[in-house]
N, CA, C and O atoms as a Tripos MOL2 file, in Angstrom:
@<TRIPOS>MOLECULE
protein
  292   291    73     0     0
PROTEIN
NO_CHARGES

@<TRIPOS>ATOM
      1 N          11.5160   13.7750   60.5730 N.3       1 UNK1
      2 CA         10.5720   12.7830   61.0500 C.3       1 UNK1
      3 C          11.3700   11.5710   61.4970 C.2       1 UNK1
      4 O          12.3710   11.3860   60.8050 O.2       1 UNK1
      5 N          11.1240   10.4460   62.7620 N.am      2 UNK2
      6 CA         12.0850    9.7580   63.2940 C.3       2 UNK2
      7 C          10.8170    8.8350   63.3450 C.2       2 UNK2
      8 O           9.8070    9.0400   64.0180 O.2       2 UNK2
      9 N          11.0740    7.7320   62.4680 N.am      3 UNK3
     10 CA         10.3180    6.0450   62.8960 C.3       3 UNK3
     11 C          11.3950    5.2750   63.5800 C.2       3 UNK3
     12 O          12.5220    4.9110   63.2440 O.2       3 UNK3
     13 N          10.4780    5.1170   64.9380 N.am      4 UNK4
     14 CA         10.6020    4.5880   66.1320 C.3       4 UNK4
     15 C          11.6830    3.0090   65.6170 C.2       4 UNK4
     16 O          11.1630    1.9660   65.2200 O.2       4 UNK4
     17 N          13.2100    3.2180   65.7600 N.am      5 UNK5
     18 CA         13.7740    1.9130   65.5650 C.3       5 UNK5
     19 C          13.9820    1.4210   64.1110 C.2       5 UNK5
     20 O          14.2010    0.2760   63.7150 O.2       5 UNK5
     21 N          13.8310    2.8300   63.2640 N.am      6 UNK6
     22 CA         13.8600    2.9480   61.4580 C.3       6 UNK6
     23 C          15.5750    4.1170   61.4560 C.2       6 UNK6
     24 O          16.7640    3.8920   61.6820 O.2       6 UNK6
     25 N          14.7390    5.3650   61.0570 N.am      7 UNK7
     26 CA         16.2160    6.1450   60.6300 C.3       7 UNK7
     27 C          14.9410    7.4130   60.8290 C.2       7 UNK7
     28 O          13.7510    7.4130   61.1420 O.2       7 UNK7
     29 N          15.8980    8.3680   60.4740 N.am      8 UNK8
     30 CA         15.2860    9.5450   60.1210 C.3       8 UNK8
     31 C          15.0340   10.0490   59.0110 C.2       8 UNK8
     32 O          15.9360    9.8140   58.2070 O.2       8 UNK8
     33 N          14.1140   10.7090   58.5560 N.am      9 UNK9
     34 CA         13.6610   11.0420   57.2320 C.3       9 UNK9
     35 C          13.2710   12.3120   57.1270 C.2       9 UNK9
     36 O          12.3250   12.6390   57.8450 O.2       9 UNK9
     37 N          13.8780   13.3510   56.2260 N.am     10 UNK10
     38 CA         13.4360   14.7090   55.9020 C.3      10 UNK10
     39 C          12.0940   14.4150   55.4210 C.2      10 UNK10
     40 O          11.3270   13.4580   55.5240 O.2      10 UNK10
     41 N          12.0640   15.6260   54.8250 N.am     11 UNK11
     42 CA         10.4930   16.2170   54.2670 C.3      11 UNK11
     43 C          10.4270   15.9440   52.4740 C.2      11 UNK11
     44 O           9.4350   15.9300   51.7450 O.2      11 UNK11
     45 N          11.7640   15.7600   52.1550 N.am     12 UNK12
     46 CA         11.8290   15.7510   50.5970 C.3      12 UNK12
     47 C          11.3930   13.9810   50.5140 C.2      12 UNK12
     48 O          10.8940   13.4890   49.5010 O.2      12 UNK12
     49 N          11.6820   13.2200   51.7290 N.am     13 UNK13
     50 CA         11.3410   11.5920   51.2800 C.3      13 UNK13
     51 C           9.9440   10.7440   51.3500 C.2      13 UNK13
     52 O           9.5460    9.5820   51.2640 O.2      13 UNK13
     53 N           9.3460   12.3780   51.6100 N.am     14 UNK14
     54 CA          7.8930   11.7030   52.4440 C.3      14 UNK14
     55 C           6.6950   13.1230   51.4270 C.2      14 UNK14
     56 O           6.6940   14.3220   51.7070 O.2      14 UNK14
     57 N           5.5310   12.2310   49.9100 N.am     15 UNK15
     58 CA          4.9260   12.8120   49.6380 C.3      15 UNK15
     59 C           3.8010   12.4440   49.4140 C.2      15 UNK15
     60 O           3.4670   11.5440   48.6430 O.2      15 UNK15
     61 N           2.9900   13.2450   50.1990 N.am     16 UNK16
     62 CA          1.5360   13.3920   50.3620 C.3      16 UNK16
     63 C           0.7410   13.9020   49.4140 C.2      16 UNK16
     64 O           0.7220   15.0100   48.8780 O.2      16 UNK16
     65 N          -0.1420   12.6010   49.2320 N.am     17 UNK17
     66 CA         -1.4260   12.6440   48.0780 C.3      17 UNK17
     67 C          -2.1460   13.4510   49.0130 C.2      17 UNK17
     68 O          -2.1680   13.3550   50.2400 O.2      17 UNK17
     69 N          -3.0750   14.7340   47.8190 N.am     18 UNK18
     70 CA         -3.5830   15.8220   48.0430 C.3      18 UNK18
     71 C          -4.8330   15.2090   46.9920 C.2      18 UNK18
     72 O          -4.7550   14.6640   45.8910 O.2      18 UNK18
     73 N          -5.8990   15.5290   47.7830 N.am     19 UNK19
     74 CA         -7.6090   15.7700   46.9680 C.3      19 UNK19
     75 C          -7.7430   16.5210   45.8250 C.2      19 UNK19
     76 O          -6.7060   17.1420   45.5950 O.2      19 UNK19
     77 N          -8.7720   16.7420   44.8710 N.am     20 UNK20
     78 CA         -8.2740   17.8250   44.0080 C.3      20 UNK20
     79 C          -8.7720   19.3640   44.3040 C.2      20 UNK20
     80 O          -8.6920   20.3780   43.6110 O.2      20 UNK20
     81 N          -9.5360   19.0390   46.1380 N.am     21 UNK21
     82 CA         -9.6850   20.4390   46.9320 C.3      21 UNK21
     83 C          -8.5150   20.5040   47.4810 C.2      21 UNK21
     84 O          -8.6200   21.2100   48.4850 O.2      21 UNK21
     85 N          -7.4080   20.1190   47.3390 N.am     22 UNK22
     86 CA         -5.8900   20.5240   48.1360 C.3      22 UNK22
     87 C          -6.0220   20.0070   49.2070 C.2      22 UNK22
     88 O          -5.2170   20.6480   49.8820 O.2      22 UNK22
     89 N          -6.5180   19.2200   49.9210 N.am     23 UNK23
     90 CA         -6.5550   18.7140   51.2210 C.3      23 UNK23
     91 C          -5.4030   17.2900   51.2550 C.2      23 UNK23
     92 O          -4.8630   16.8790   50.2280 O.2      23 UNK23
     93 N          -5.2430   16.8530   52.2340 N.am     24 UNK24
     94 CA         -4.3530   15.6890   52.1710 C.3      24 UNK24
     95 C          -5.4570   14.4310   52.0530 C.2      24 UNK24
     96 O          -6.4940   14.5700   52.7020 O.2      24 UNK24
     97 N          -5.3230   13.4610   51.4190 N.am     25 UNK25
     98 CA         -6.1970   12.5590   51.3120 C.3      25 UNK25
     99 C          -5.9030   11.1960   52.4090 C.2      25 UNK25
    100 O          -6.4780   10.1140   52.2920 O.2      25 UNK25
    101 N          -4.9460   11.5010   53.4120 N.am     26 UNK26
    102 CA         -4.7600   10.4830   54.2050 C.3      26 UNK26
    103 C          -3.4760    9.3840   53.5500 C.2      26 UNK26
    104 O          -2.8800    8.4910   54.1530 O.2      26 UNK26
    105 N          -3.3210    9.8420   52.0710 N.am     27 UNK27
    106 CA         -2.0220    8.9120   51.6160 C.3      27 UNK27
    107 C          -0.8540    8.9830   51.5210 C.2      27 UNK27
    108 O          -0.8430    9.7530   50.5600 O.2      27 UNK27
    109 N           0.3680    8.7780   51.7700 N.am     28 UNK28
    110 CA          1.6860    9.2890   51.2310 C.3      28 UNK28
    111 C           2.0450    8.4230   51.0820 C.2      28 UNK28
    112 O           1.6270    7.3890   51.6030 O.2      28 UNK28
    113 N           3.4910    8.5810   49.8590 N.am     29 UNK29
    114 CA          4.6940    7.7580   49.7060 C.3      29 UNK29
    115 C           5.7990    8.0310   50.5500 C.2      29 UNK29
    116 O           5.6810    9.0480   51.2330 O.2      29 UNK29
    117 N           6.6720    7.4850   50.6530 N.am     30 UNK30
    118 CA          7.6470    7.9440   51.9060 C.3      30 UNK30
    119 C           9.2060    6.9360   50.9140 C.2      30 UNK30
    120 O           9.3960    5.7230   51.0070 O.2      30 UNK30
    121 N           9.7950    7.6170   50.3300 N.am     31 UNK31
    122 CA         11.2180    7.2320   49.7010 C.3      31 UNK31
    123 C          12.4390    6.7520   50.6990 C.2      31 UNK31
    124 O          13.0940    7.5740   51.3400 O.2      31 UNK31
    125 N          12.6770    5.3130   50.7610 N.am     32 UNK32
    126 CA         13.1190    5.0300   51.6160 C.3      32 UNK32
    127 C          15.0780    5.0390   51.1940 C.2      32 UNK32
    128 O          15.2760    5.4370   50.0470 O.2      32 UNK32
    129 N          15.9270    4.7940   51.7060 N.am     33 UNK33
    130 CA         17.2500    4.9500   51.3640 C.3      33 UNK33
    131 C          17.4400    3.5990   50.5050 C.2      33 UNK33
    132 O          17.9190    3.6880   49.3740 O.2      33 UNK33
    133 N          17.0730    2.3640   51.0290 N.am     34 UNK34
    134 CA         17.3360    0.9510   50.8230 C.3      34 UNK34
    135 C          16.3050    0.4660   50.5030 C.2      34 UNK34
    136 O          15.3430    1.2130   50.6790 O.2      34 UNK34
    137 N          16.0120   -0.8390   49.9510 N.am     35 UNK35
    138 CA         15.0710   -1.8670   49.8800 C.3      35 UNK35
    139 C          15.3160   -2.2820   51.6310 C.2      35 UNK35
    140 O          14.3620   -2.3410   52.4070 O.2      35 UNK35
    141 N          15.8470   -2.3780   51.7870 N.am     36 UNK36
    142 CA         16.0450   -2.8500   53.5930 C.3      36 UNK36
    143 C          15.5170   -2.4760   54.3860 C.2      36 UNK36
    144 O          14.9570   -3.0460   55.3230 O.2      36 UNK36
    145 N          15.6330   -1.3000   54.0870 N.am     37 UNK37
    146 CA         14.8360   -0.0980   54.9740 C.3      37 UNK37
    147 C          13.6270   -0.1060   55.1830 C.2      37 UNK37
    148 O          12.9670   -0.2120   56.2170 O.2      37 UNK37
    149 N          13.2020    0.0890   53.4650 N.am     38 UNK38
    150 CA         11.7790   -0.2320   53.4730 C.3      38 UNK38
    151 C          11.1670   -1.2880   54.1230 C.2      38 UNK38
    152 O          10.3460   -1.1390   55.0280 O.2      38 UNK38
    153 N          11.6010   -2.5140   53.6220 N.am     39 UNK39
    154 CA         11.3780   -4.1320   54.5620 C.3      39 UNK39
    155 C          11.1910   -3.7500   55.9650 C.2      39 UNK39
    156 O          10.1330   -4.0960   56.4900 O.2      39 UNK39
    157 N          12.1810   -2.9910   56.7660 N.am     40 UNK40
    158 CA         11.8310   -2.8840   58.0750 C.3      40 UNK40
    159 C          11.0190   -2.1860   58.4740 C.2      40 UNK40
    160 O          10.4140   -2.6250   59.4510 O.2      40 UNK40
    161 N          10.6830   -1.0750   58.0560 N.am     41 UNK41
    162 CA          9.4010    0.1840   58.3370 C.3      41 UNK41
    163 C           8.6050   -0.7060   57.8500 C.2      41 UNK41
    164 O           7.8380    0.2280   58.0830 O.2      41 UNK41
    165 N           7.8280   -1.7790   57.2940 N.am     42 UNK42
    166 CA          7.1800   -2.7520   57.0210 C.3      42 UNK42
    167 C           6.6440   -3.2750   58.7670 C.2      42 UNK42
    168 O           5.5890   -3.5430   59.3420 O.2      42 UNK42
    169 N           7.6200   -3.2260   58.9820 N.am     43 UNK43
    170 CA          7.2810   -3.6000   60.5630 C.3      43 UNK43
    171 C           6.4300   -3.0420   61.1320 C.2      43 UNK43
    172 O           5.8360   -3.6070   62.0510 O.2      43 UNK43
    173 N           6.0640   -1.5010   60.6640 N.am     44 UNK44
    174 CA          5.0030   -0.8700   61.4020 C.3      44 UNK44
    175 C           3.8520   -1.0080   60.9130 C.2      44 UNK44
    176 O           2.8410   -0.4650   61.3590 O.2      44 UNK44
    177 N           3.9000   -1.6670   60.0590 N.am     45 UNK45
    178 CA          2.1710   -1.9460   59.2770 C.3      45 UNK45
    179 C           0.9790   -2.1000   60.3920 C.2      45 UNK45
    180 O           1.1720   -2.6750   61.4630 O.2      45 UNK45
    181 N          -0.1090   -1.5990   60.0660 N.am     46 UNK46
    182 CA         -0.8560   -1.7440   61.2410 C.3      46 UNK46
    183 C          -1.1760   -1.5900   62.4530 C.2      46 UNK46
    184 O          -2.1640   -1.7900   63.1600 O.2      46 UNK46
    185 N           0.4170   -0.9790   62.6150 N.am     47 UNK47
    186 CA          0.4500   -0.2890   64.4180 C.3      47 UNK47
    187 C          -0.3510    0.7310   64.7200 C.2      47 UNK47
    188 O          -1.4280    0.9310   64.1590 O.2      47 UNK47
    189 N           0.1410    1.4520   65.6440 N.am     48 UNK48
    190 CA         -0.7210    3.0690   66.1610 C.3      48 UNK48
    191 C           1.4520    3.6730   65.9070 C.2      48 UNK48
    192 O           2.4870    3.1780   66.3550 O.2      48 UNK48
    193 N           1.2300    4.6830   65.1550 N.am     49 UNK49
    194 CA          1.8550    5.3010   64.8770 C.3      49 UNK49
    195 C           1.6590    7.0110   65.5210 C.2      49 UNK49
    196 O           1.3380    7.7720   64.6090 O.2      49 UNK49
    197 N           1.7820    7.6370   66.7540 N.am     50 UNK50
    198 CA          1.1920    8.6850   67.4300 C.3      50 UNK50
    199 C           0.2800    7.7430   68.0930 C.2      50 UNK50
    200 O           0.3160    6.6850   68.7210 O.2      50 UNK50
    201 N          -0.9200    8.9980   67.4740 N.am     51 UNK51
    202 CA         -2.2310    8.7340   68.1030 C.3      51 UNK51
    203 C          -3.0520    7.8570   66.4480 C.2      51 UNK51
    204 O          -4.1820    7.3850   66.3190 O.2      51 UNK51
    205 N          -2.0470    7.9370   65.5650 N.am     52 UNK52
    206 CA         -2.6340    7.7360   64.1790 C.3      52 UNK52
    207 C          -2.4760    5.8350   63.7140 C.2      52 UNK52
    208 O          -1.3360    5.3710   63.7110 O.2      52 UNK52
    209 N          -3.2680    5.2140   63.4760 N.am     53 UNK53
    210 CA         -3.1620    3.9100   63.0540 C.3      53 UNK53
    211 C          -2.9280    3.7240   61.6330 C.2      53 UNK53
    212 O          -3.8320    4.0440   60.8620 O.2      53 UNK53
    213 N          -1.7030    3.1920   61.1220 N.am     54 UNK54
    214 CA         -1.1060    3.3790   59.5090 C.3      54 UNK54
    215 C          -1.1240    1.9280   59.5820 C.2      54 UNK54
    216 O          -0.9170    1.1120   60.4800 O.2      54 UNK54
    217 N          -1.5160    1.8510   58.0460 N.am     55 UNK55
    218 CA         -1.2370    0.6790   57.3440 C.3      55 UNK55
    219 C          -0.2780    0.9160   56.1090 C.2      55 UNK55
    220 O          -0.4900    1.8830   55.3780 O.2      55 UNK55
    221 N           1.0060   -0.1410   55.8080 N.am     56 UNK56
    222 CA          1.7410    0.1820   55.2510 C.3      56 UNK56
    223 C           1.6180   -0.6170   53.7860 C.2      56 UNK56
    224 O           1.2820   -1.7980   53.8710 O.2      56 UNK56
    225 N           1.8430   -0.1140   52.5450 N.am     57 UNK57
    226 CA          1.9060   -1.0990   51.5080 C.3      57 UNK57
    227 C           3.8260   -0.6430   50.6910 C.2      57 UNK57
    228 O           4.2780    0.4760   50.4490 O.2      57 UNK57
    229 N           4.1150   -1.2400   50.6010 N.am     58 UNK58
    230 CA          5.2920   -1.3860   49.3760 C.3      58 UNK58
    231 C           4.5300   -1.1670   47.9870 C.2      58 UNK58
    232 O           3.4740   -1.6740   47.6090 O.2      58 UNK58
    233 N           5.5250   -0.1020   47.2250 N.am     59 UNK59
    234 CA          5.2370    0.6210   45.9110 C.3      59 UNK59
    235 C           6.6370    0.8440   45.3030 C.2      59 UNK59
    236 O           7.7210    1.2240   45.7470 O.2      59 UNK59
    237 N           6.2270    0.5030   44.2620 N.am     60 UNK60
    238 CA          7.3900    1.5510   43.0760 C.3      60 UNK60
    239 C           7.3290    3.1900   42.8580 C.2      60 UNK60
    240 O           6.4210    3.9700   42.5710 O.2      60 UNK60
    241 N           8.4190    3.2970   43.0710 N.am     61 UNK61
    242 CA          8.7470    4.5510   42.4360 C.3      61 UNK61
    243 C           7.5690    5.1100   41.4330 C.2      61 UNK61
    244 O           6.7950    6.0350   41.6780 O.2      61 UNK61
    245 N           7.6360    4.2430   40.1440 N.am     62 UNK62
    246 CA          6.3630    5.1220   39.4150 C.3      62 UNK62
    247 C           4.7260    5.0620   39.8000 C.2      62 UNK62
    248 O           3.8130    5.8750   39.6590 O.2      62 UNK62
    249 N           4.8120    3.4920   40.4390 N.am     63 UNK63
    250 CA          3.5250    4.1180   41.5000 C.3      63 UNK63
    251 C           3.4460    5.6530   41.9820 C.2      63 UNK63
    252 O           2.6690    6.4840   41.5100 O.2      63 UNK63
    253 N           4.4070    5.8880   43.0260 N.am     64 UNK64
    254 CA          4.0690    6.9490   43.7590 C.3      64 UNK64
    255 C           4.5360    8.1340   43.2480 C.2      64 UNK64
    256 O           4.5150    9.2190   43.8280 O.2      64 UNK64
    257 N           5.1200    7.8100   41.7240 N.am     65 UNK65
    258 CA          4.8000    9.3880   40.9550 C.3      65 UNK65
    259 C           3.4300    9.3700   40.1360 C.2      65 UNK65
    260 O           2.9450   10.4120   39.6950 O.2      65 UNK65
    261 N           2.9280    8.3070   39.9870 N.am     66 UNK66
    262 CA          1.6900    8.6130   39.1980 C.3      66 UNK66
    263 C           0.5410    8.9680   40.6250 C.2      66 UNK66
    264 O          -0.2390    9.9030   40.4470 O.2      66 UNK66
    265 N           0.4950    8.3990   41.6460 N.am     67 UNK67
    266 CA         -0.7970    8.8340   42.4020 C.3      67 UNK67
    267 C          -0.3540   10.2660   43.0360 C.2      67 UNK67
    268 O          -1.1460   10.7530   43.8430 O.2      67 UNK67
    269 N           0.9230   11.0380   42.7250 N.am     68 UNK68
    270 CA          1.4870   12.2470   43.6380 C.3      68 UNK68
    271 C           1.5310   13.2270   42.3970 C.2      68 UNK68
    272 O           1.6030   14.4420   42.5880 O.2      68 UNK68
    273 N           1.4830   12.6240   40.9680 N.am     69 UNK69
    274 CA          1.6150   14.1680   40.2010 C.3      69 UNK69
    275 C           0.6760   15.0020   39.7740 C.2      69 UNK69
    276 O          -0.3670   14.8980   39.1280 O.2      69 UNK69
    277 N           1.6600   16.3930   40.6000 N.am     70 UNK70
    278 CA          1.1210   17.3380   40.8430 C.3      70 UNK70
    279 C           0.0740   17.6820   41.8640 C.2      70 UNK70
    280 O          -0.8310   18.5140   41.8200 O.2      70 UNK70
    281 N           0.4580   16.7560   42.8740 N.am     71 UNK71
    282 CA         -0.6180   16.5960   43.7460 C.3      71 UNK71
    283 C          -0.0140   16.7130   45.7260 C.2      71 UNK71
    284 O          -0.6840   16.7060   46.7590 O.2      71 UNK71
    285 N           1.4890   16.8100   45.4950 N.am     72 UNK72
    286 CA          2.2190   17.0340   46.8130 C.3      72 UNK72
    287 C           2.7240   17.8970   47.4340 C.2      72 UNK72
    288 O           2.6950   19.0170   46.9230 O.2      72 UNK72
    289 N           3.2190   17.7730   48.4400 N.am     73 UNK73
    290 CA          4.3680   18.7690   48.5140 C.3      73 UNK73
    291 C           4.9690   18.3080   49.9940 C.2      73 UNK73
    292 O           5.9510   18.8810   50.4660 O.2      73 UNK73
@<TRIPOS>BOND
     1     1     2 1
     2     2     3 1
     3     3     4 2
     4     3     5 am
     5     5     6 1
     6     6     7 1
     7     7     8 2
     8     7     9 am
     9     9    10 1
    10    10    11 1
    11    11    12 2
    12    11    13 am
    13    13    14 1
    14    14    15 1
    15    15    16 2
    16    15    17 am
    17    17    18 1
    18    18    19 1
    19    19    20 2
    20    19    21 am
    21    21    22 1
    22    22    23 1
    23    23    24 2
    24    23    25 am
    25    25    26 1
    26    26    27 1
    27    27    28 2
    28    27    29 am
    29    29    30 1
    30    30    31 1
    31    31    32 2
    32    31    33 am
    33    33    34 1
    34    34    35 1
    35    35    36 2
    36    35    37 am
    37    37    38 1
    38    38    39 1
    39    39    40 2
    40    39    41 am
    41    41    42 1
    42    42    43 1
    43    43    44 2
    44    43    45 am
    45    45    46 1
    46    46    47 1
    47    47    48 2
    48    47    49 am
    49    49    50 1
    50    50    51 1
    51    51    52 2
    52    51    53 am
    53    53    54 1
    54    54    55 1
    55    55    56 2
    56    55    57 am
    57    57    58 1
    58    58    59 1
    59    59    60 2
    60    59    61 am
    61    61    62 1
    62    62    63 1
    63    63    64 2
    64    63    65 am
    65    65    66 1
    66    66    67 1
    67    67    68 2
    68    67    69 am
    69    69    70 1
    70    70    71 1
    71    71    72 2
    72    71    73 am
    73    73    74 1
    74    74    75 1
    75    75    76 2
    76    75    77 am
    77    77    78 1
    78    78    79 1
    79    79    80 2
    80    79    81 am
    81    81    82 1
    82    82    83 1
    83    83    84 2
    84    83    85 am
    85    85    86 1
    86    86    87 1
    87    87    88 2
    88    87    89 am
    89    89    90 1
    90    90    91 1
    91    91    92 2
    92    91    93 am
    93    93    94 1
    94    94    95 1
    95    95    96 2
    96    95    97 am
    97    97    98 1
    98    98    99 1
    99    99   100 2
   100    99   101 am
   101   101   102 1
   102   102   103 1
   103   103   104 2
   104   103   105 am
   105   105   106 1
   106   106   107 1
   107   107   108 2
   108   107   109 am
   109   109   110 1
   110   110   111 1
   111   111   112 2
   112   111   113 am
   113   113   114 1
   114   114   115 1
   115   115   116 2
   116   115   117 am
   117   117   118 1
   118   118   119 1
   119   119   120 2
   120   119   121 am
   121   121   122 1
   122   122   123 1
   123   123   124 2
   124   123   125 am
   125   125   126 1
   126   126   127 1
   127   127   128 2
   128   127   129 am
   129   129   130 1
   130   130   131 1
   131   131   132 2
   132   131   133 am
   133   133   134 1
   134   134   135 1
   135   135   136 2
   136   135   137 am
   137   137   138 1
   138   138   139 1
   139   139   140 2
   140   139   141 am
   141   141   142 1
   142   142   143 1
   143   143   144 2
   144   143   145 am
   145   145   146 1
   146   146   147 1
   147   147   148 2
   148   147   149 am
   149   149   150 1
   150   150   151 1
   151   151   152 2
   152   151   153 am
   153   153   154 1
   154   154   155 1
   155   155   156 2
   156   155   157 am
   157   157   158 1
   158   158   159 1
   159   159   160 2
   160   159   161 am
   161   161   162 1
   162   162   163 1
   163   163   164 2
   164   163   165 am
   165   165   166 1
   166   166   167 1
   167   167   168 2
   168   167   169 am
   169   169   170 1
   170   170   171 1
   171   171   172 2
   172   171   173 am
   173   173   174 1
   174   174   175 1
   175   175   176 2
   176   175   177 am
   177   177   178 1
   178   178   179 1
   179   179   180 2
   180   179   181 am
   181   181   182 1
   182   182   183 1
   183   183   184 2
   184   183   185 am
   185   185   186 1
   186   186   187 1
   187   187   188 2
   188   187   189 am
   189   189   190 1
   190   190   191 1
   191   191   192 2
   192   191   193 am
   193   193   194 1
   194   194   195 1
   195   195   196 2
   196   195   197 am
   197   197   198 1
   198   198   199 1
   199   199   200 2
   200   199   201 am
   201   201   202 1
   202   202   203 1
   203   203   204 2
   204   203   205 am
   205   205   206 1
   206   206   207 1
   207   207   208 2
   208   207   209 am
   209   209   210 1
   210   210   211 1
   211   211   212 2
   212   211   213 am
   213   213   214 1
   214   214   215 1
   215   215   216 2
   216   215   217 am
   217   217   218 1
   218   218   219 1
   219   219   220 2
   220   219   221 am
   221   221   222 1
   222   222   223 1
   223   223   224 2
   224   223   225 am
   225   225   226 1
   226   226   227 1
   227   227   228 2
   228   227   229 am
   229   229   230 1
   230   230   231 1
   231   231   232 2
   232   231   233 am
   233   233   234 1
   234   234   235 1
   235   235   236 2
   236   235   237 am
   237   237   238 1
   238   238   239 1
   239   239   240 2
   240   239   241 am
   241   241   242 1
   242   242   243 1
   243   243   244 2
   244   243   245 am
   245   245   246 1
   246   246   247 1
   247   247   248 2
   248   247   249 am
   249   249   250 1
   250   250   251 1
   251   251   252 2
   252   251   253 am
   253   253   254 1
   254   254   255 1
   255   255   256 2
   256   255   257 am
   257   257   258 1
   258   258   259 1
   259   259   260 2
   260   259   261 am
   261   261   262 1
   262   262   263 1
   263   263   264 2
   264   263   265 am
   265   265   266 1
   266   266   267 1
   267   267   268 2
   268   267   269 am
   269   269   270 1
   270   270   271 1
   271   271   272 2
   272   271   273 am
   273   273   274 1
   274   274   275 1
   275   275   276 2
   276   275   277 am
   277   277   278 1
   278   278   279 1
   279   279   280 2
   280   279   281 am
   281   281   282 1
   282   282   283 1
   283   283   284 2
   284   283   285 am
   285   285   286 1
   286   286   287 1
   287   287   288 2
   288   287   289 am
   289   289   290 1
   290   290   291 1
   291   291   292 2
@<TRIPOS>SUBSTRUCTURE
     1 UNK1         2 RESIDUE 1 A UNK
     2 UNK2         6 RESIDUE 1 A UNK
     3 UNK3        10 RESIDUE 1 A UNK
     4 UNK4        14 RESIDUE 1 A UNK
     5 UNK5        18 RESIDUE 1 A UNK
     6 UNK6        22 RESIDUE 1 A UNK
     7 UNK7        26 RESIDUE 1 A UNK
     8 UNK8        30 RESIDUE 1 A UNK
     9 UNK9        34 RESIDUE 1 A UNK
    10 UNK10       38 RESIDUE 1 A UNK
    11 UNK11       42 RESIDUE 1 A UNK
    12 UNK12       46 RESIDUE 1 A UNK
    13 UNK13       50 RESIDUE 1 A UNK
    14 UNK14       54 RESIDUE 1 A UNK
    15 UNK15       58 RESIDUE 1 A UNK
    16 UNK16       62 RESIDUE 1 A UNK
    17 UNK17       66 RESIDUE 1 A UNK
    18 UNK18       70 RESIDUE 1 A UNK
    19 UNK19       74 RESIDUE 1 A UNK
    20 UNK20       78 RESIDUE 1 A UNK
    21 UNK21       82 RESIDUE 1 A UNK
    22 UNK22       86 RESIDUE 1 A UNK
    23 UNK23       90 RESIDUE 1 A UNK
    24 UNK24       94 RESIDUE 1 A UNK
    25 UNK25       98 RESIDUE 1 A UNK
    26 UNK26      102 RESIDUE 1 A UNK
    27 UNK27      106 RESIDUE 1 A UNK
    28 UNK28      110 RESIDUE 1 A UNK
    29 UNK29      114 RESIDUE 1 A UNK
    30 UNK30      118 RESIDUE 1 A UNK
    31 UNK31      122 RESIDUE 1 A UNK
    32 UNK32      126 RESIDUE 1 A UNK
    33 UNK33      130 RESIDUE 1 A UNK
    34 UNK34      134 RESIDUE 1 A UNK
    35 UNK35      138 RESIDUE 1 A UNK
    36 UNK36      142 RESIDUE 1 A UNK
    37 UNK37      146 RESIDUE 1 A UNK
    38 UNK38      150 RESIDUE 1 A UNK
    39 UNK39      154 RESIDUE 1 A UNK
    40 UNK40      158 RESIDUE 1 A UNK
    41 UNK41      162 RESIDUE 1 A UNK
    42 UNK42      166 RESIDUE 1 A UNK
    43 UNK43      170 RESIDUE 1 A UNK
    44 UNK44      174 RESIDUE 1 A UNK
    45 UNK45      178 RESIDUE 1 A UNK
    46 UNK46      182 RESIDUE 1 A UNK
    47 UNK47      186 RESIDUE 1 A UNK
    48 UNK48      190 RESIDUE 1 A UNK
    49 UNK49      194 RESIDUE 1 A UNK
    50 UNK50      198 RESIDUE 1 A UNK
    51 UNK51      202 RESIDUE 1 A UNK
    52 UNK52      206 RESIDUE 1 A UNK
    53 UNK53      210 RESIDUE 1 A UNK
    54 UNK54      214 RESIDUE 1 A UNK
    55 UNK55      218 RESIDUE 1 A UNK
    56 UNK56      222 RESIDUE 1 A UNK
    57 UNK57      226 RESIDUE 1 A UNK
    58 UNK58      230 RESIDUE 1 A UNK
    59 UNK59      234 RESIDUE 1 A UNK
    60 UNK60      238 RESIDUE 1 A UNK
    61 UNK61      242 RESIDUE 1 A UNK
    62 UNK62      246 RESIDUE 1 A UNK
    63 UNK63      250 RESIDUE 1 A UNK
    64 UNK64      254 RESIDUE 1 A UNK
    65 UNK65      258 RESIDUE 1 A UNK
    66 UNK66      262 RESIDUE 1 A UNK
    67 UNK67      266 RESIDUE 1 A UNK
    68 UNK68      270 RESIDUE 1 A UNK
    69 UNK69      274 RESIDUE 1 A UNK
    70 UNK70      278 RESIDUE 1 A UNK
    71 UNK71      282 RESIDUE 1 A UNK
    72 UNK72      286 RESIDUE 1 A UNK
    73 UNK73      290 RESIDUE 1 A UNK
């Protein structure tokens, strides 16, 4: 996955909250390399990302293992 003027990111850094029908619920965490990093993909808050409009929030780590366990992939 390539954010436009970010870095590139596999599939292991990016996990998607699932419904408890297995569907994607529209949320993911996305594990960034740096605090820096993150700060700058910050930049896309609110844009049109595709055809898709994302809003971005900053989280901890155990944030986004408690809203993802057992719930990603």
């Amino acid at each position: 996955m390539h954010i436009p003027g970010v870095f590139h990111l596999t599939e292991a850094h990016v996990f998607v909250v699932m419904t408890t029908q297995g569907r994607s619920s529209g949320q993911a965490f996305v594990e960034f390399p740096s605090p820096g990093d993150a700060d700058h993909a910050m930049q896309l808050d609110r844009q049109m990302f595709g055809n898709r409009y994302v809003e971005l929030f900053l989280s901890s780590a155990e944030e986004a293992r408690r809203a993802t366990s057992g719930s990603f992939f």
